[in-house]
N, C-alpha and C positions, 0 to 999 in steps of 0.2 A: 847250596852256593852262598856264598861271603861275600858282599860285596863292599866296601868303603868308600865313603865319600868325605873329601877333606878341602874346606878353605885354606889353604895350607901358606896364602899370604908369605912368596917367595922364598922359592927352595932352591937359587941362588944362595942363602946362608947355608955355611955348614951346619947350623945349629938345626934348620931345623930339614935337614937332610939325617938328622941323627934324630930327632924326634918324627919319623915316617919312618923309620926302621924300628924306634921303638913300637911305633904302630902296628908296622908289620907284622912283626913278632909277636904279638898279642894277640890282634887280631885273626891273622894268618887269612888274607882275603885273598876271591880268587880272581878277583875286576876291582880295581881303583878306580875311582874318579875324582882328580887333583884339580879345586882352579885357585887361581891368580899364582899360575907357578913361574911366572915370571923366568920364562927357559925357553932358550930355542931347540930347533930337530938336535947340533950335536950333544947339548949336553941334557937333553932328555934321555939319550942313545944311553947315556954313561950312568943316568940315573934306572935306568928300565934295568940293565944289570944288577948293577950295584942290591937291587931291593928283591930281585929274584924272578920276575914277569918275563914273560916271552913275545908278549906282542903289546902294542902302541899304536896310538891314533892320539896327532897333538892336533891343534888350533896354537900356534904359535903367539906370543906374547908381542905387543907393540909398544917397543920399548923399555921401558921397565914396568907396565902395567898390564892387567891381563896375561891372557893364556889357560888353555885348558887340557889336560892331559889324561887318556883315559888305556890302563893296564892293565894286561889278563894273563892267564894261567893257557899254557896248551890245551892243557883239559877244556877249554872251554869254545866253545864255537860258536864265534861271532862275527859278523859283516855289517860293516859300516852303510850307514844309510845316508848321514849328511852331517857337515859340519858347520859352524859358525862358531864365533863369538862369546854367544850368549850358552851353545850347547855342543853337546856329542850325542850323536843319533844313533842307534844301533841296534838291528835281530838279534838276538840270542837262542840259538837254534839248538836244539836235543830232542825228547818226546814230541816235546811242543813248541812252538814256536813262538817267544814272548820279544816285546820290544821296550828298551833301557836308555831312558835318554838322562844321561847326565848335565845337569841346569849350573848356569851361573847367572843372577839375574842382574840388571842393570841395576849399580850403584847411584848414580844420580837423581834426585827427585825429579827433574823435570821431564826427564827419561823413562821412568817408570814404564809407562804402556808400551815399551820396546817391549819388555818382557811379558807381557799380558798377548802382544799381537803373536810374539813367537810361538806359546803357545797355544795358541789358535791355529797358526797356520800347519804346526806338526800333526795338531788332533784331526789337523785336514785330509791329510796326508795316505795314513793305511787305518786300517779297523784292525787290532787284535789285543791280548794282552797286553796291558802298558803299566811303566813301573817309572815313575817322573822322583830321579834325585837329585840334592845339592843344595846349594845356597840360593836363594830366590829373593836375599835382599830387601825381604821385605815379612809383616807379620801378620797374620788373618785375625787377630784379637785383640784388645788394648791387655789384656791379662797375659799375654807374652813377651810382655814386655814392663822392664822393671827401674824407674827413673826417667828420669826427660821428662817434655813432652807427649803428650797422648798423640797416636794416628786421628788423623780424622775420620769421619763418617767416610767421606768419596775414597779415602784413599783405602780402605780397608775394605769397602763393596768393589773397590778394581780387582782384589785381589781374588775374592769371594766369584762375584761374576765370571771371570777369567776360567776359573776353577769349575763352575757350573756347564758356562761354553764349552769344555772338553771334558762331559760327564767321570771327571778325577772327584778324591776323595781323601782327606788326609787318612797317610797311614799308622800315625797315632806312634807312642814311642815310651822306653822306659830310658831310665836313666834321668843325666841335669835336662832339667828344665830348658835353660837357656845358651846357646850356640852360641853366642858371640858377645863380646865383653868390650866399652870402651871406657875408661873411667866409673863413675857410679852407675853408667845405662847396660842394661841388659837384655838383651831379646832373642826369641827363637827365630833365625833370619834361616834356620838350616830345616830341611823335611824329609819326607817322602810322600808322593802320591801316588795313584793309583786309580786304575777303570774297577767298574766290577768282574772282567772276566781276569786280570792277574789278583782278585781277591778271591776267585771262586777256583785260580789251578793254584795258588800258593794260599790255604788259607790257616795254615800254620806261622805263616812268613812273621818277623816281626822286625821294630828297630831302634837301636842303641842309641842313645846322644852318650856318647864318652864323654869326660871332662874335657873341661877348656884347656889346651895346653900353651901356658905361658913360655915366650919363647924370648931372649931377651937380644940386642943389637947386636 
């Protein structure tokens, strides 16, 4: 299985409705998971087409901010466990039965442990394979990050701690270094994690940072 995960930072533009198709095509995944796609349910409808998926679960956008969108293949059999905000919850059901939660983590600094408590409360939740993607808004090393300012010590053990509290595990990655780009700053704000039991039934699994794709007004 394929699965994609894209900050995709408003797909309201046609531009970059045309660079997720180039994605697709590349990629050829069989579960998206899309945020800040700034769409509501009809024109997600038109977008789930348009790219080739058959089924959808949004978190809808407030306003022109936020949104999360998560798309899958027939082939795949999935039921929704919960939604917010910050995530998409979901079984992934076949031989075995693994659970995929799609993250988007709070943007704001003051905010942060929003994202720390959610996941906690999910890790609370069921015990089985778990496979944690997406943008988390945040970096577990000062060496992930390239210009600016350093993290601090506290904000870099929230992240750390967080990750220990739901026995996760990064799942390590080939390709760029860094996810996200603002001027001269660069950091890996994008992951994958993981329990030991989705490292001990996938333990061929691995994951891509594809380049950054520059998308213009």
């Amino acid at each position: 299985m394929r699965i994609l995960a894209w900050n995709c930072r408003r797909l309201a533009s046609a531009r970059v409705v045309r660079a997720l198709l180039d994605v697709q095509k590349l990629v050829k995944p069989d579960v998206a998971f899309l945020s800040e796609s700034h769409l509501g349910r009809v024109k997600v409808e038109k977008l789930r087409r348009c790219v080739g998926f058959d089924h959808l679960l949004i978190h809808e956008s407030d306003g022109r901010s936020g949104g999360l969108l998560m798309m899958w293949k027939k082939e795949v059999n999935i039921q929704v466990n919960d939604i917010s905000k910050y995530f998409i919850d979901v079984s992934v059901h076949g031989e075995t039965v693994w659970r995929l939660t799609g993250i988007y983590g709070e943007p704001s600094w003051e905010h942060k442990e929003a994202t720390w408590e959610v996941l906690r409360t999910l890790h609370g939740i069921m015990t089985m394979p778990w496979l944690v993607l997406g943008d988390f808004n945040e970096i577990l090393y000062n060496h992930e990050k390239d210009g600016g300012r350093p993290r601090t010590q506290k904000q870099l053990h929230a992240f750390h701690d967080a990750l220990s509290a739901c026995q996760l595990s990064d799942l390590g990655f080939e390709g760029d270094k860094f996810t996200w780009q603002r001027g001269k700053i660069r950091e890996r704000l994008d992951r994958g994690v993981v329990n030991v039991q989705w490292r001990q039934l996938f333990p061929n699994a691995s994951l891509t940072n594809s380049e950054m794709t520059k998308i213009g007004s």
